[in-house]
C-alpha positions as CSV (number, residue, x, y, z in Angstrom):
1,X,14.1,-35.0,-10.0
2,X,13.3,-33.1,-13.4
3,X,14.9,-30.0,-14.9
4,X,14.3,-27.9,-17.5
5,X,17.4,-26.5,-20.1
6,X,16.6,-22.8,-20.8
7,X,19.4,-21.8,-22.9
8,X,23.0,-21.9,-23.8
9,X,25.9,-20.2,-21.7
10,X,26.7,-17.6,-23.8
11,X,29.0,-14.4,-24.5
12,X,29.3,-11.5,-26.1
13,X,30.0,-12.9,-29.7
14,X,29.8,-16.6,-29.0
15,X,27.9,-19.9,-27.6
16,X,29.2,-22.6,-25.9
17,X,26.4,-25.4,-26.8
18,X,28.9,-27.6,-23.6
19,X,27.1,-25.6,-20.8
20,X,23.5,-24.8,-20.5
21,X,21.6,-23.0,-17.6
22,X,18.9,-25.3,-16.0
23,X,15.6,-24.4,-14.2
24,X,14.6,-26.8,-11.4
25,X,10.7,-26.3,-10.6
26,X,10.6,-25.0,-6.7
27,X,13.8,-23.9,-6.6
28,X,14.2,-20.0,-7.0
29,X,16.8,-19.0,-4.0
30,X,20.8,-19.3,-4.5
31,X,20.8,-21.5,-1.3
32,X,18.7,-24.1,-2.4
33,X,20.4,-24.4,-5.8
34,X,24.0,-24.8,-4.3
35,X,23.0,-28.1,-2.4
36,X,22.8,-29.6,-6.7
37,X,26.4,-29.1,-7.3
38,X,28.0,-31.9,-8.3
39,X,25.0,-34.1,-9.0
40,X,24.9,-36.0,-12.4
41,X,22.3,-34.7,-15.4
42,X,21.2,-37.3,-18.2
43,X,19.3,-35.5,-21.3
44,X,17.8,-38.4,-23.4
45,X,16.3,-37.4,-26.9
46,X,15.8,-40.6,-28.1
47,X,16.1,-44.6,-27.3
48,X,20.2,-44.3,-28.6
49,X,21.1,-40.5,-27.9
50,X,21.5,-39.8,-24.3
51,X,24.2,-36.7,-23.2
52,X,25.4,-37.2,-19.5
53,X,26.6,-34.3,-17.9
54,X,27.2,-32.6,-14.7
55,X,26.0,-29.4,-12.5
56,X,29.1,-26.9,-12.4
57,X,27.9,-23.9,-10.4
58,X,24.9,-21.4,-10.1
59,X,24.1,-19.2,-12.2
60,X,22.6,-15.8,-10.6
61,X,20.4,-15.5,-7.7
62,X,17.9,-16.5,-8.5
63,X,18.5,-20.5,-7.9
64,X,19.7,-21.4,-12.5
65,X,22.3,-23.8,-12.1
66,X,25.2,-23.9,-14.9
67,X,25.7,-27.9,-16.1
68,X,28.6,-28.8,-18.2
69,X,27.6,-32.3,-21.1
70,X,30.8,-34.3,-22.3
71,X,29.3,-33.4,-25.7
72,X,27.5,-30.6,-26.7
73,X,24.2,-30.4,-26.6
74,X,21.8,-30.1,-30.5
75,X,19.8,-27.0,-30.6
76,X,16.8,-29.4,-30.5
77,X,17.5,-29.9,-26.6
78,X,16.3,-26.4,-25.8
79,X,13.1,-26.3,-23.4
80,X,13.5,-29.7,-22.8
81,X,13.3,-31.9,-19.7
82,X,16.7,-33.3,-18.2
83,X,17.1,-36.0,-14.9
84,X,19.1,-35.1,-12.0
85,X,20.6,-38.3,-10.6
C-alpha cells in the first residue's frame, strides 16, 4: 500500500521535519485511518537513502495520518510516495 507525504507537522513558529502528515488514496474517514496505526512506513529516495518510520496517530477527520521517521525527512521528500508495510 502507497501513501503520499503532504507536509511537515508544524507549529506556530516551528517545523518538525520528524513527523509528516500522509494521504492514503481511498481513505478519507477517521475510522478507516485508525485501523493504520502502528504500521511501518519506508520512504526510499534513492538506491542507499531509505528513512523508516512509523504511523503515530490521525491527524483530523478527515482520515491524514501523523508518521514519526527515526531521522528527519529532506525537504526533497515532500509530495512524494511512501510504502506502508
Amino acid at each position: 500500500m502507497e501513501a503520499y507525504i503532504l507536509s511537515f507537522e508544524r507549529g506556530g513558529r516551528s517545523q518538525r521535519e520528524w513527523y509528516t502528515i500522509l494521504e492514503i488514496p481511498n481513505v478519507d474517514t477517521a475510522s478507516k485511518a485508525a485501523s493504520f496505526i502502528g504500521r511501518k512506513v519506508v520512504l526510499s529516495l534513492s538506491e542507499r537513502k531509505s528513512f523508516r518510520g512509523k504511523i503515530v496517530r490521525i491527524h483530523g477527520r478527515r482520515g491524514r495520518l501523523l508518521a514519526r521517521f527515526r531521522k528527519p525527512l529532506p525537504g526533497q521528500a515532500l509530495g512524494t510516495k511512501v510504502k506502508i508495510l
